[in-house]
VOGU-3710 file (C-alpha; in Angstrom, 3 decimals, decimal comma):
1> xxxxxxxxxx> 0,765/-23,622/22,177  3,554/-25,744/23,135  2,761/-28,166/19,851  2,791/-24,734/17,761  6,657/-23,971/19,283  7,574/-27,533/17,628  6,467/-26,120/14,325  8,231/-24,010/11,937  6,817/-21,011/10,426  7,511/-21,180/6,523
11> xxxxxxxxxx> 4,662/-18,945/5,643  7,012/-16,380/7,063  9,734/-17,268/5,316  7,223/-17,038/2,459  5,979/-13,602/3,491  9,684/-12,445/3,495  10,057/-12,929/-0,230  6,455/-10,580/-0,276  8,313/-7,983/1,563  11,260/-7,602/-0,157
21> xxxxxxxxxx> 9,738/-6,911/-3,432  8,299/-4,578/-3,207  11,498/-2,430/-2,500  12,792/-3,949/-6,128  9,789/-2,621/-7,765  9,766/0,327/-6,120  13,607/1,338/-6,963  13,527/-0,497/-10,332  9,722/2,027/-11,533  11,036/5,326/-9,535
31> xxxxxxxxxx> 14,921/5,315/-9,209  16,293/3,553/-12,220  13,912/6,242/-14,189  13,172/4,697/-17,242  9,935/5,864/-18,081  10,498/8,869/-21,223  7,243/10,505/-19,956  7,548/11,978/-17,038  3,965/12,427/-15,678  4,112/8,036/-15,707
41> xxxxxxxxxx> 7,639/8,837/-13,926  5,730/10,881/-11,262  2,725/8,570/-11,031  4,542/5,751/-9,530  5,895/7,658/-6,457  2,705/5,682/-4,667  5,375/2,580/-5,206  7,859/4,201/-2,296  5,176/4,034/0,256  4,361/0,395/-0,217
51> xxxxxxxxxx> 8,062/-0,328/-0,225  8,465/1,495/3,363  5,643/-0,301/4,494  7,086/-3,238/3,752  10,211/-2,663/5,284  8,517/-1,933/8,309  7,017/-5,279/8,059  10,749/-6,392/8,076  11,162/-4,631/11,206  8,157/-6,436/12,877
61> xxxxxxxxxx> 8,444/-9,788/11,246  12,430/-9,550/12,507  11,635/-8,854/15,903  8,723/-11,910/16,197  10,722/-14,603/14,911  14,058/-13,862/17,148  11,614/-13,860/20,120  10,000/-17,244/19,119  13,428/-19,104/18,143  15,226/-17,609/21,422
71> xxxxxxxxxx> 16,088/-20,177/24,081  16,928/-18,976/27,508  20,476/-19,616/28,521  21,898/-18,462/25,178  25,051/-17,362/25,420  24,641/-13,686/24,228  27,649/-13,774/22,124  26,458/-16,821/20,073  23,428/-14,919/19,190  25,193/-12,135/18,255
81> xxxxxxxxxx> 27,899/-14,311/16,324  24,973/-16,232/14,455  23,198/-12,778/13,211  27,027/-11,166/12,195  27,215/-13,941/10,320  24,050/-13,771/8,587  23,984/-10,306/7,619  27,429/-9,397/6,885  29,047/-11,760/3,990  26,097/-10,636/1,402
91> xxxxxxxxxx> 26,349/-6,918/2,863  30,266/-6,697/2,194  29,490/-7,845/-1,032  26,597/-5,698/-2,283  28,540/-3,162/-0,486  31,880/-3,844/-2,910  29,051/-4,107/-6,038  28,556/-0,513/-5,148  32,327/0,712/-4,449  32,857/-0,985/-8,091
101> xxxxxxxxxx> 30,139/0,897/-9,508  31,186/4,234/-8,483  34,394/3,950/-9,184  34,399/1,959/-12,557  31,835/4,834/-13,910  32,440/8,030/-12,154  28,555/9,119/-12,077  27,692/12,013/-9,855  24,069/11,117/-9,587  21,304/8,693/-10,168
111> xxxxxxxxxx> 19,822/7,859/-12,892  16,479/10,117/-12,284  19,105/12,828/-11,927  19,601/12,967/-7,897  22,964/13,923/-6,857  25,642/11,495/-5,254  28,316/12,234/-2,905  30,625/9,017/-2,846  33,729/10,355/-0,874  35,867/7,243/1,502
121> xxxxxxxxxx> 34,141/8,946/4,397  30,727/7,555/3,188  32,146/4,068/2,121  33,301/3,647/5,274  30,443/4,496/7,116  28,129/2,362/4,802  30,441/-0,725/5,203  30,099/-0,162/9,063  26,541/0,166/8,619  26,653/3,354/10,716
131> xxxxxxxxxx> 24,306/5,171/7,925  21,040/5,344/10,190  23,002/7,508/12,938  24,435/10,055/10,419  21,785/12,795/9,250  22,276/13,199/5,838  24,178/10,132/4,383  21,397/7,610/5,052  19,847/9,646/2,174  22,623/9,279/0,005
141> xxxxxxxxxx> 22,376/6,421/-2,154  25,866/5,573/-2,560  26,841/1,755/-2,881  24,442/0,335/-1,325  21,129/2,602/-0,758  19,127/-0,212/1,104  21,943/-0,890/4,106  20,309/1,948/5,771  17,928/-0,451/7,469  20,811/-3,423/7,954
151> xxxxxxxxxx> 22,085/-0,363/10,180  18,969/-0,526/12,121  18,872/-4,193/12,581  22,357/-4,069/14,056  21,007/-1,718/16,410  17,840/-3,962/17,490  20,492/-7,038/17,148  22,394/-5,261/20,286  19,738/-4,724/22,162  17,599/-7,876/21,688
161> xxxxxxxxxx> 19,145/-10,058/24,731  17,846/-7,080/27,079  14,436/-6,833/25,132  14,080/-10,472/25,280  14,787/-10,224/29,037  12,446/-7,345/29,560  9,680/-9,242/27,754  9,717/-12,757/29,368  8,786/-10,395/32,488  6,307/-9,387/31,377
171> xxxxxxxxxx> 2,902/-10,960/32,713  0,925/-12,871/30,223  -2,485/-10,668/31,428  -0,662/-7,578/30,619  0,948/-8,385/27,159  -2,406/-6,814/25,307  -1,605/-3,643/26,846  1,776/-3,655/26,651  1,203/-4,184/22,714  -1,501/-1,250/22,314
181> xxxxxxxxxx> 1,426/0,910/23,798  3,703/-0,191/20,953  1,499/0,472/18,040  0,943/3,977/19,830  4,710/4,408/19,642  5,005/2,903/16,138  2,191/5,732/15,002  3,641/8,484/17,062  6,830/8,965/17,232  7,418/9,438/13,807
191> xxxxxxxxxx> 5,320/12,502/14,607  8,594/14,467/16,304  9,687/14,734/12,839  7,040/17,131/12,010  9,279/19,804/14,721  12,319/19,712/12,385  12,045/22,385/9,777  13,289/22,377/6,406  12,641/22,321/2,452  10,877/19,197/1,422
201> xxxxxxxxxx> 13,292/16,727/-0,562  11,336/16,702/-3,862  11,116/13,558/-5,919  8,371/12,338/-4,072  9,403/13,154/-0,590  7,747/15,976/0,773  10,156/15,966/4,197  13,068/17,678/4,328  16,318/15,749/4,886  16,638/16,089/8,589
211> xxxxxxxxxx> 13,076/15,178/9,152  13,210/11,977/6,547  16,321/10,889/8,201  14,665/11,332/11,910  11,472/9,682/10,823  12,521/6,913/8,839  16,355/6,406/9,220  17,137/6,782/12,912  17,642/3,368/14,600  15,915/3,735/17,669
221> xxxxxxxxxx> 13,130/5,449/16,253  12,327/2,703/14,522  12,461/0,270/17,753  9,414/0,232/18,544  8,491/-1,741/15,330  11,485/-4,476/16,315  9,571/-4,757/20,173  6,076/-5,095/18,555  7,282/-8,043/16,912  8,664/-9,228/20,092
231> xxxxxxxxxx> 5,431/-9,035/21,985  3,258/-10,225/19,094  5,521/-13,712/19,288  5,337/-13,450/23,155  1,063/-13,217/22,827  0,745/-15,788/20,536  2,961/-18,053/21,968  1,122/-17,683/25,305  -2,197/-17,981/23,648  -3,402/-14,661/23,923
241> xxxxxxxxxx> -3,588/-13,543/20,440  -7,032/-12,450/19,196  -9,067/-14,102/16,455  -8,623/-11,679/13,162  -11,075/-12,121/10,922  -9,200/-13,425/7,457  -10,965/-10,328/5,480  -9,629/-7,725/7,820  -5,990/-9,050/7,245  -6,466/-8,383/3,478
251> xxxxxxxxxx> -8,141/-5,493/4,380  -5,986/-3,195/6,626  -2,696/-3,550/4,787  -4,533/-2,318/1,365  -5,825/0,408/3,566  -2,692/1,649/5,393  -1,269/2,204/1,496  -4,191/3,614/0,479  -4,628/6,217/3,595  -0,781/7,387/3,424
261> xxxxxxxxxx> -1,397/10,353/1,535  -3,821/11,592/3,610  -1,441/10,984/6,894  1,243/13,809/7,954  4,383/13,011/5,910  6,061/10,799/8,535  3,463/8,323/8,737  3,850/7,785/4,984  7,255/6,133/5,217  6,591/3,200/6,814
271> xxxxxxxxxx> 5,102/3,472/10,242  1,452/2,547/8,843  2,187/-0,792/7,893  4,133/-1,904/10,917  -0,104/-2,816/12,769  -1,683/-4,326/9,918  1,702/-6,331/9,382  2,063/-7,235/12,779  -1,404/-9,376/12,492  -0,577/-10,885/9,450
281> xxxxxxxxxx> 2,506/-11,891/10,760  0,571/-13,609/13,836  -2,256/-15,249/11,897  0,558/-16,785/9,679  2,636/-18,162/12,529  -0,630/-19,729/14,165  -1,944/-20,858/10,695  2,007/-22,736/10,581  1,362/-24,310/13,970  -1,585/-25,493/13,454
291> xxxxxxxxxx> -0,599/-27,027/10,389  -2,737/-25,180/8,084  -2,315/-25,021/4,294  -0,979/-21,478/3,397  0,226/-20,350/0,234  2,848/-18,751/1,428  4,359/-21,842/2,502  4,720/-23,282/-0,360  8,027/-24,969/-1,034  8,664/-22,129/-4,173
301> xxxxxxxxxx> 7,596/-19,106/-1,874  10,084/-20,713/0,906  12,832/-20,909/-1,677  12,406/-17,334/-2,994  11,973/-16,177/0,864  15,247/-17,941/1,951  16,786/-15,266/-0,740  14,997/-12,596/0,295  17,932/-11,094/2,128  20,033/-11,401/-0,884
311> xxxxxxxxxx> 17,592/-10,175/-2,739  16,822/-6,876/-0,953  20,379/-6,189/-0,173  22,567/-6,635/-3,589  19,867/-5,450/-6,091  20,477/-1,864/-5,718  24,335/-2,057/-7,615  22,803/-4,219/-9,940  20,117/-1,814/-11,268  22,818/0,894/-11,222
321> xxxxxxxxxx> 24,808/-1,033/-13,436  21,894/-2,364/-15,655  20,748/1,469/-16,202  23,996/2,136/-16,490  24,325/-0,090/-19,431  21,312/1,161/-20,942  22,466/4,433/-21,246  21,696/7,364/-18,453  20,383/9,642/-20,846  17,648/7,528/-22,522
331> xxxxxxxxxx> 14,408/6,645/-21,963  11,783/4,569/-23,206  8,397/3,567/-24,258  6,002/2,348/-21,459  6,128/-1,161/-22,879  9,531/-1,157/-23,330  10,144/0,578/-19,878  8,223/-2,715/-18,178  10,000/-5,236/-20,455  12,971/-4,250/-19,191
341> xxxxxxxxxx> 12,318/-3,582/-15,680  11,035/-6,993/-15,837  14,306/-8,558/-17,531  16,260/-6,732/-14,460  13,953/-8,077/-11,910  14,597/-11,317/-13,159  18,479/-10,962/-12,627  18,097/-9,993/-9,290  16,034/-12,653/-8,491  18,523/-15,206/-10,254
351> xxxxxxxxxx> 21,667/-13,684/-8,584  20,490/-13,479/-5,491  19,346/-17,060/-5,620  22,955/-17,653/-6,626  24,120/-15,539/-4,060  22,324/-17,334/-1,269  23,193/-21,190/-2,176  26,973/-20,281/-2,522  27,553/-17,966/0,084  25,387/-16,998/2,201
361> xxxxxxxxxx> 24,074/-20,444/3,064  27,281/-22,014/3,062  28,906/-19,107/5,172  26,314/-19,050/8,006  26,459/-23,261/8,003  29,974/-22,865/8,207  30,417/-20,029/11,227  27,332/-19,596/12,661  26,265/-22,832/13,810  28,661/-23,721/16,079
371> xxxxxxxxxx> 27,107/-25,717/19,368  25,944/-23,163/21,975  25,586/-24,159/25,512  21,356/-23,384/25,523  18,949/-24,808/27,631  17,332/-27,875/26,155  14,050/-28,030/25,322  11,159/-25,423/23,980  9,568/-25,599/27,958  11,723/-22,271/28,260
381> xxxxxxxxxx> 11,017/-20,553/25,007  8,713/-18,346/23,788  8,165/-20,377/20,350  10,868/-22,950/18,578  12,472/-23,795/15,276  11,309/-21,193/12,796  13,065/-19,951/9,483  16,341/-19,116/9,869  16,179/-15,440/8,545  14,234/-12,694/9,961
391> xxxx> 14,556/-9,434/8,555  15,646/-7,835/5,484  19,228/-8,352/7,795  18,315/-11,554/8,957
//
């Protein structure tokens, strides 16, 4: 394994650009509402549960490739300098997108007709990404609806250097179990949610706010995703991961979508996908080390995965203003409803290509790179160079 820590993993980076879309499609078929018949309208609520279960597979793939690209002697306050600066020039800016929205228009709800509540108290909050550990506003899709989970990396940022720790102790014959007991947590502790009583949400979401915000929008119940991906890098990197067969890969994902409405609520917003992502993620990373072709790692999947975080982070004011544009109050033809939720795909795609190259890329070369005193050499590490982004934060 110590020739697969010399590799880097661009089938993830790939695989990032597969994850953040779809959240796009998902917000550009349900929320941006521009489907005139309603029953289509109500049809594609499926979309939301793909699009948690790929944030999930954020969560997972965000925790794996910190763990492999760690180096022991680290100073924890360049790590923590390096992922600030990752994460927060593109956030303050799809963050101001959204401040400019609101107040250039003066809407009071979305464009499928769900109220807003864009006071200062919320804009500060969502700037401080402090949204997962306030029931209630995490719901609220003021300026920038898909922060919520930038909240929770921030939380699994502050904690990695003691889950990093914790998992380099762990022995290599015990890292099978130790992952078993993750997925457990990943399926169950969504569960709690079920003890908080209220009306559903509607739209789609058959949870009531306190229990969506518990199950889905609280940082450290979402943890346990982060550490799988820690111990998934730690087995693989020790030579311990299993051999998956290729169709069960393909398999299990497409199954964990396709089971969700038979699960209890809280398992439908997200916590499925974190397993069958977890071995994808693995059977990529050892597919990248051993040099084998992947599509995924193509140079044009690379590109479009490098603005992945763009992507997923500054489309949300951008639909809002496209729709806006549009008109709030109409609505279209099927054909014409994919036409242009194609057309605004494309600008998101295009801006946040734009958005990488001149800022976020120059930005994080500029302040984040700065030589750290790290010991040299991958003898100490769990894995080595790897993309440079995680997460949907990273």
């Amino acid at each position: 394994m110590e020739r697969t820590g010399r590799q880097r993993l661009p089938s993830l980076t790939g695989l990032r650009f597969f994850l953040a879309l779809p959240v796009l499609v998902s917000h550009l078929l349900v929320d941006v509402a521009l489907f005139a018949d309603a029953d289509v309208h109500t049809a594609l609520y499926p979309s939301q549960t793909l699009a948690a279960c790929a944030v999930s597979g954020f969560f997972v793939l965000s925790g794996f490739v910190l763990a492999w690209t760690h180096r022991p002697g680290e100073p924890v306050r360049a790590f923590w300098r390096r992922r600030l600066w990752r994460i927060v020039p593109a956030h303050v800016l799809g963050w101001a997108g959204g401040v400019a929205f609101f107040a250039l228009t003066s809407v009071s709800a979305l464009p499928d007709g769900v109220p807003t509540d864009c006071g200062p108290r919320f804009g500060v909050i969502s700037l401080l990404l402090l949204q997962g550990w306030t029931p209630g506003t995490a719901l609220d899709a003021c300026f920038n609806s898909p922060s919520w989970s930038i909240s929770c990396e921030m939380f699994f940022y502050a904690l990695f250097p003691l889950l990093i720790a914790a998992a380099r102790k762990i022995p290599a014959a015990r890292l099978g179990a130790c992952w078993a007991v993750l997925a457990a947590a990943v399926l169950t502790l969504p569960l709690t949610a079920l003890t908080v009583a209220a009306p559903a949400l509607g739209r789609g979401v058959d949870v009531g706010p306190d229990s969506m915000w518990l199950c889905y929008f609280f940082p450290p119940m979402r943890l346990a995703e982060f550490a799988l991906g820690i111990v998934t890098a730690r087995l693989v990197a020790a030579g311990r991961w299993p051999r998956v067969p290729r169709a069960l890969l393909l398999v299990l994902p497409v199954s964990a979508v396709g089971l969700a409405p038979l699960c209890p609520p809280p398992l439908r917003y997200g916590a499925l996908g974190a397993i069958p992502l977890a071995l994808v993620t693995a059977d990529l990373a050892l597919a990248d080390g051993r040099e084998t072709p992947r599509p995924l790692a193509r140079p044009a999947f690379v590109a479009l995965g490098e603005a992945s975080y763009a992507l997923y982070i500054i489309h949300w004011p951008l639909l809002l203003a496209f729709r806006y544009l549009l008109g709030y109050e109409r609505a279209f033809t099927i054909p014409t409803s994919l036409a242009l939720a194609a057309a605004c795909a494309v600008l998101s795609q295009a801006t946040a290509l734009i958005v990488y190259r001149f800022v976020e890329r120059p930005l994080n070369r500029r302040f984040a790179r700065r030589p750290a005193r790290t010991a040299p050499g991958p003898a100490g590490a769990i894995g080595g160079p790897a993309p440079e982004h995680t997460g949907p934060a990273a």
